[in-house]
N, CA, C and O of each residue as an XYZ file, in Angstrom:
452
protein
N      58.867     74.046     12.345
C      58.675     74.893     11.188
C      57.988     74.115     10.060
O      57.140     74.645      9.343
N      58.439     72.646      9.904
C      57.538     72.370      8.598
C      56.137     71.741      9.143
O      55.333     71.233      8.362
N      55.914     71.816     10.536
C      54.436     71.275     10.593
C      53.937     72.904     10.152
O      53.100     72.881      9.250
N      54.232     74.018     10.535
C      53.349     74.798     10.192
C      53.244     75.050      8.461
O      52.121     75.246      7.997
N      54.127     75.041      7.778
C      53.765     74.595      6.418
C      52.989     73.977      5.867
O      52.087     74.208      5.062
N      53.611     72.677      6.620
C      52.386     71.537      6.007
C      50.594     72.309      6.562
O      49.676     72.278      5.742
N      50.421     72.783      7.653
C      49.412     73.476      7.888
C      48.874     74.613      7.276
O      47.674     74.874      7.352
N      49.613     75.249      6.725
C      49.499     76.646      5.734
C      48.956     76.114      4.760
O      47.823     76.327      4.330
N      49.993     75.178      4.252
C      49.124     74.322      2.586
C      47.909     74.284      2.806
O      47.081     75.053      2.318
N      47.587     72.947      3.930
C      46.451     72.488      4.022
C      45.529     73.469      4.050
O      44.442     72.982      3.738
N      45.463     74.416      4.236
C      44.411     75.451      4.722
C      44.103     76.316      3.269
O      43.066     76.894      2.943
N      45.094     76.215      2.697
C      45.009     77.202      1.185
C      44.833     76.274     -0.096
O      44.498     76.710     -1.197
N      45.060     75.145      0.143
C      44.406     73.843     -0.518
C      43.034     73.370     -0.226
O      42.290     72.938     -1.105
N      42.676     73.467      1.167
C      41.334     74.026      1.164
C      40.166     74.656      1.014
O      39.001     74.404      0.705
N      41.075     75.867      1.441
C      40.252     77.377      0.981
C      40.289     77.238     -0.973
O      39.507     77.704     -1.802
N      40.981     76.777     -1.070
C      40.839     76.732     -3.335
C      39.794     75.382     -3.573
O      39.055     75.518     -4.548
N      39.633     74.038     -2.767
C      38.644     73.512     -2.851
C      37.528     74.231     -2.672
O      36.795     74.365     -3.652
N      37.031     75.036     -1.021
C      36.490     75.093     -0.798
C      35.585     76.387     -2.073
O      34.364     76.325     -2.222
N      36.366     77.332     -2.764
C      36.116     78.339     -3.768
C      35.564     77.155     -4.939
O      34.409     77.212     -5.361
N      36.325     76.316     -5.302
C      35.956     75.600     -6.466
C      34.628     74.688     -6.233
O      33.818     74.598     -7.155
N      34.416     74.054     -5.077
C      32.600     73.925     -4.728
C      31.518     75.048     -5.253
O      30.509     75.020     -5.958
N      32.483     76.354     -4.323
C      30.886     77.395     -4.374
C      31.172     77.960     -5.857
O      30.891     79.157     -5.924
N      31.611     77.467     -6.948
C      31.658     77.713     -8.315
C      30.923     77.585     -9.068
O      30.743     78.349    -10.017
N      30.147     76.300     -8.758
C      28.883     75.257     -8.853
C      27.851     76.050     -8.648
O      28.230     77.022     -7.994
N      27.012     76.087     -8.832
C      25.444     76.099     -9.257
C      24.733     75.167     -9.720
O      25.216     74.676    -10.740
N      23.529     74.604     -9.298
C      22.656     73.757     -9.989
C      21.490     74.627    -10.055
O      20.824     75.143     -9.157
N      21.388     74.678    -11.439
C      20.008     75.338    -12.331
C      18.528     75.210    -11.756
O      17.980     74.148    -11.459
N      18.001     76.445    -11.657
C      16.705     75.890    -11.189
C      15.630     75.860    -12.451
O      16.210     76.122    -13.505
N      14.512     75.662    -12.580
C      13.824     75.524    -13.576
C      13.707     76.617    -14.527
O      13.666     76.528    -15.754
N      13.642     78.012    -13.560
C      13.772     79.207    -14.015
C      15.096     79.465    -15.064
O      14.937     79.871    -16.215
N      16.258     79.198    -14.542
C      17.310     79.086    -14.608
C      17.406     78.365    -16.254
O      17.926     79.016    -17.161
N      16.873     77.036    -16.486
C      17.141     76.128    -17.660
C      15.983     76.971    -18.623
O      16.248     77.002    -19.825
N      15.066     77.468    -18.298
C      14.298     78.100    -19.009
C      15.505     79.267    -19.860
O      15.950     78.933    -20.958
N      15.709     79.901    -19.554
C      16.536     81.143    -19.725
C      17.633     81.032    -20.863
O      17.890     81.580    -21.935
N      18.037     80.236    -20.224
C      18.801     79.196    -20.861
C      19.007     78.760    -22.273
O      19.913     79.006    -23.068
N      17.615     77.844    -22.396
C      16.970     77.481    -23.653
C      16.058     78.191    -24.193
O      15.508     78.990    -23.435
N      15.595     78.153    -25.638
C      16.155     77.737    -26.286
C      17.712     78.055    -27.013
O      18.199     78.950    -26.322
N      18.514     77.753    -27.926
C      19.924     78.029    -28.456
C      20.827     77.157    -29.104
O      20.577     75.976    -29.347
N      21.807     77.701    -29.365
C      22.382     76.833    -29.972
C      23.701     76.541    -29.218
O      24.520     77.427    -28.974
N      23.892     74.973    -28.791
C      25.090     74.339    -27.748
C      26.631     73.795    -28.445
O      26.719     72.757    -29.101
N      27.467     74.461    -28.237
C      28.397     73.316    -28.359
C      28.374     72.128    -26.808
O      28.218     72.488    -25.641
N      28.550     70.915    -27.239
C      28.712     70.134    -26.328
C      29.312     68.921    -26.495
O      29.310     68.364    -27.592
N      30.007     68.283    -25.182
C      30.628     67.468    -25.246
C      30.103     66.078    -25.158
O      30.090     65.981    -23.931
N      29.764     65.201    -25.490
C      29.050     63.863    -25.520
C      30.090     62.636    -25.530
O      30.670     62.303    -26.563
N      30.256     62.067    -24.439
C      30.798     60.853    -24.121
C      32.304     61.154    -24.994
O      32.706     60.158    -25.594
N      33.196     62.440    -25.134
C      34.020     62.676    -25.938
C      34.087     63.213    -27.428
O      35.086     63.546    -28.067
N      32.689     63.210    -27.828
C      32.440     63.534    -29.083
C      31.917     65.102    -29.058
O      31.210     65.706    -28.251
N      32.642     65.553    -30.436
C      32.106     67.116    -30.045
C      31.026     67.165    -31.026
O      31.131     66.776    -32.189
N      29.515     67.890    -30.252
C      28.410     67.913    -31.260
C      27.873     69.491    -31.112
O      28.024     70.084    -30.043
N      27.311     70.049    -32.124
C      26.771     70.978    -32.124
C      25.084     70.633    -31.794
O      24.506     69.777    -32.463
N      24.504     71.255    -30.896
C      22.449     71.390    -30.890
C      22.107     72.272    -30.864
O      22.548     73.167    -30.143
N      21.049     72.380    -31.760
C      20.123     73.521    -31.920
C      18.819     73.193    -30.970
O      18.166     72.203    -31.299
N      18.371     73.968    -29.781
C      17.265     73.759    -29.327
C      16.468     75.184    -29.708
O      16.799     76.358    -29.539
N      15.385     74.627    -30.240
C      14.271     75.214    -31.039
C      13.179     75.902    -30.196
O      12.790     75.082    -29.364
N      12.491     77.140    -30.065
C      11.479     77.723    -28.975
C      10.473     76.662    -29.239
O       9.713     76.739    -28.273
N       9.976     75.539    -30.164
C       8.671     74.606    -30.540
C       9.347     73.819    -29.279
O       8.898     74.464    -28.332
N      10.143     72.827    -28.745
C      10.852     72.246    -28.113
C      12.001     70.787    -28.780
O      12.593     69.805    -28.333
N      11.752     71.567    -30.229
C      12.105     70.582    -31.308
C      13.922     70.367    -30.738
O      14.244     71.020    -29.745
N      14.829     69.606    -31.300
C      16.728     69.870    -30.892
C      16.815     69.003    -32.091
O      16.167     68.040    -32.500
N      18.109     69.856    -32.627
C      18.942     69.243    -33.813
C      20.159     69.017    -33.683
O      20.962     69.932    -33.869
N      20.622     67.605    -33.294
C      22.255     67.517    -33.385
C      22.691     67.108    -34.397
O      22.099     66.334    -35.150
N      24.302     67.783    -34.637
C      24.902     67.579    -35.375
C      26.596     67.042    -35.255
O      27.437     67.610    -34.558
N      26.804     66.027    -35.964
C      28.258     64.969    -35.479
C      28.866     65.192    -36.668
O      28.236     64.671    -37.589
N      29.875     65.780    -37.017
C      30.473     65.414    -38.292
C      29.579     65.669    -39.118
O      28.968     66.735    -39.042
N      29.256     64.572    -40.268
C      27.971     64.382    -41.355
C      26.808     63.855    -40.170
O      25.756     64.426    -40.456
N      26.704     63.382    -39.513
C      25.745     62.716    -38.866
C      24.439     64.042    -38.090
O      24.646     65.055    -37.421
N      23.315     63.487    -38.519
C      22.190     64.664    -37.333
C      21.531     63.470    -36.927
O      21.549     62.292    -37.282
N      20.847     64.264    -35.926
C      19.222     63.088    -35.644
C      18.710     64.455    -35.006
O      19.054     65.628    -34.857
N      17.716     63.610    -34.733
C      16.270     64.948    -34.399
C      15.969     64.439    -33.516
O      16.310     63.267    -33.362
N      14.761     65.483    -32.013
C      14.423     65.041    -31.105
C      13.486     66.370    -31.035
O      12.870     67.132    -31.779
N      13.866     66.090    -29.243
C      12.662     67.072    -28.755
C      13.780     67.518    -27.358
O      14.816     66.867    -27.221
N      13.459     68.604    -26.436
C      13.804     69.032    -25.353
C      12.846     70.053    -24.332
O      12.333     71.058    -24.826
N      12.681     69.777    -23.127
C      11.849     70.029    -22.383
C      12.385     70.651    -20.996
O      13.599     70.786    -20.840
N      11.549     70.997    -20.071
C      12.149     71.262    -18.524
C      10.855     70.903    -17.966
O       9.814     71.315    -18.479
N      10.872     70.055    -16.803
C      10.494     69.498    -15.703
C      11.343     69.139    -14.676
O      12.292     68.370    -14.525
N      10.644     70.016    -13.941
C      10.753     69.726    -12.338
C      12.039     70.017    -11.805
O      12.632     69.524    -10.845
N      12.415     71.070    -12.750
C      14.579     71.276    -12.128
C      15.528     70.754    -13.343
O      16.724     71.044    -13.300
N      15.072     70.075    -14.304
C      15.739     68.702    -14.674
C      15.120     69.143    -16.601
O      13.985     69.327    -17.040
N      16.392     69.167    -17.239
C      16.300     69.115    -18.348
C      16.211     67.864    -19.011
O      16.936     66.992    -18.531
N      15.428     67.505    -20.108
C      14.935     66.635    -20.421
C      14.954     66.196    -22.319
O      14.132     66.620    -23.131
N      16.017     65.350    -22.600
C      16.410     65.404    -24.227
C      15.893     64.147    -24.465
O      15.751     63.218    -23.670
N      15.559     64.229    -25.940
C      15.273     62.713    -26.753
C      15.638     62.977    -27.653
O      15.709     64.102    -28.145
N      16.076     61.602    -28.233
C      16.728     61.732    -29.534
C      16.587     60.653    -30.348
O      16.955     59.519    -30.040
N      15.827     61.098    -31.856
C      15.581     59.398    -32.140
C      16.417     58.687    -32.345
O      15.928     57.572    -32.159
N      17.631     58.561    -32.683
C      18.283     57.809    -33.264
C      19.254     57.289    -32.179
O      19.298     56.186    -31.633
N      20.167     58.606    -31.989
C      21.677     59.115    -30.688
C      20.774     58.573    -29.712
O      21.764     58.057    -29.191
N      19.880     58.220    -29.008
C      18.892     57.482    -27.729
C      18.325     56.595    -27.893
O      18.405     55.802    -26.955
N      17.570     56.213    -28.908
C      17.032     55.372    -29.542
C      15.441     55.989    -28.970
O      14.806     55.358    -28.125
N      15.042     57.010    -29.434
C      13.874     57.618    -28.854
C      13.419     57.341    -27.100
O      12.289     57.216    -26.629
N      14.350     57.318    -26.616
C      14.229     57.609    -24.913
C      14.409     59.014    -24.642
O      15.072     59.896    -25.188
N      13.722     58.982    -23.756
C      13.717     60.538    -23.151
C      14.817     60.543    -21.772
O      14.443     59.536    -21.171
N      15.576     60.937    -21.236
C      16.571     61.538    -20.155
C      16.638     62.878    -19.996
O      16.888     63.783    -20.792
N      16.288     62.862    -18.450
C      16.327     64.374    -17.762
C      17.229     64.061    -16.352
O      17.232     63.103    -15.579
N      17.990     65.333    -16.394
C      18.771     65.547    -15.509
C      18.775     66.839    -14.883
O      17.800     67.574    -15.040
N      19.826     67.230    -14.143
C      19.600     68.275    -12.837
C      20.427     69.223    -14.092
O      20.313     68.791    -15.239
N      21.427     70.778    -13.830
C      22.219     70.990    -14.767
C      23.102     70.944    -14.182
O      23.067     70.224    -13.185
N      23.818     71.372    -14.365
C      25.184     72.653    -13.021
C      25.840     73.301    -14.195
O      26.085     72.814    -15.299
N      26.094     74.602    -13.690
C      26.762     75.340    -14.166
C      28.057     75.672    -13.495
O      27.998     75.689    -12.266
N      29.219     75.942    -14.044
C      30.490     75.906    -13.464
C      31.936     76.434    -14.502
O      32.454     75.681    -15.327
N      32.284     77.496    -14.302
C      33.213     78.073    -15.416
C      32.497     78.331    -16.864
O      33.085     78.432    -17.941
N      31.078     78.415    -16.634
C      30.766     78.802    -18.452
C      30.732     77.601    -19.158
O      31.240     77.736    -20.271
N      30.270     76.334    -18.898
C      29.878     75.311    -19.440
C      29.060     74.728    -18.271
O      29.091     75.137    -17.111
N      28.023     73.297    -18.950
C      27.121     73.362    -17.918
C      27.044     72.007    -17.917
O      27.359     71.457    -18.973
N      26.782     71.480    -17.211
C      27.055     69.580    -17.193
C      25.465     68.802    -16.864
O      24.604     69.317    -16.149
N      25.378     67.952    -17.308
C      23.868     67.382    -17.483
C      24.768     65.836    -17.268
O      25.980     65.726    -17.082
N      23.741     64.733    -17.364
C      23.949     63.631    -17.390
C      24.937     63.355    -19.088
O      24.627     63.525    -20.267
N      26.047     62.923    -18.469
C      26.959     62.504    -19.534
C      26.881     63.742    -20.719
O      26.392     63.705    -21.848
N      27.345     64.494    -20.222
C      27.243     65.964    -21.429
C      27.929     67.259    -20.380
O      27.559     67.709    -19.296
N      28.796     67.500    -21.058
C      29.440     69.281    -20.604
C      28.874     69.981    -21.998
O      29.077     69.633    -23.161
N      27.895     71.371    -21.344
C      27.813     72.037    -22.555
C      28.153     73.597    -22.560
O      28.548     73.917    -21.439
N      28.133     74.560    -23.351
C      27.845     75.680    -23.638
C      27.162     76.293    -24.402
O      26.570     75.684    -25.293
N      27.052     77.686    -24.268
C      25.955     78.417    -25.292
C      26.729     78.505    -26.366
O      27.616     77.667    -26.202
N      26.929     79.211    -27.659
C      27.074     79.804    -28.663
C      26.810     81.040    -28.731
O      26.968     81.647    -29.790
């Protein structure tokens, strides 16, 4: 009796992994287009920041008192931020995923507004 338990679990501990995979989405270009431009809450290495991405491809974050300015783009699947200050004017592009209504990029969970 408890191997079949332990087998029941396993299978419904599965089947809830296996639901929480196909939850996921990764954005296609179309997809990040749609997307942007807007305004994000997002999470940054723990810090909560507000961005404004602009239809020019301009982005404005905001920390507390703190902003810096940049730019934001899409190539090739892969969203693409700079920031002069918060980067030190480097550019980084990443894939997205979307998953429960926030969307994850390289070191960033975000949402719309």
């Amino acid at each position: 009796m408890a191997l079949v338990k332990i087998i029941a679990v396993s299978m419904v501990l599965g089947g809830l992994a296996a639901g929480q995979a196909s939850a996921e989405e990764t954005l296609s270009t179309r997809a990040i287009k749609q997307l942007f431009p807007g305004q994000f809450h997002a999470i940054v290495n723990g810090y909560k920041v507000v961005f404004t991405a602009k239809r020019d491809g301009s982005l404005i974050g905001n920390y507390n008192s703190a902003k810096d300015t940049g730019r934001w783009s899409v190539s090739r699947g892969r969203l693409c931020i700079m920031l002069k200050d918060w980067m030190d004017g480097k550019t980084s592009c990443s894939t997205v995923v979307r998953n429960r209504g926030w969307y994850t990029a390289k070191q960033v969970k975000f949402r719309k507004l």
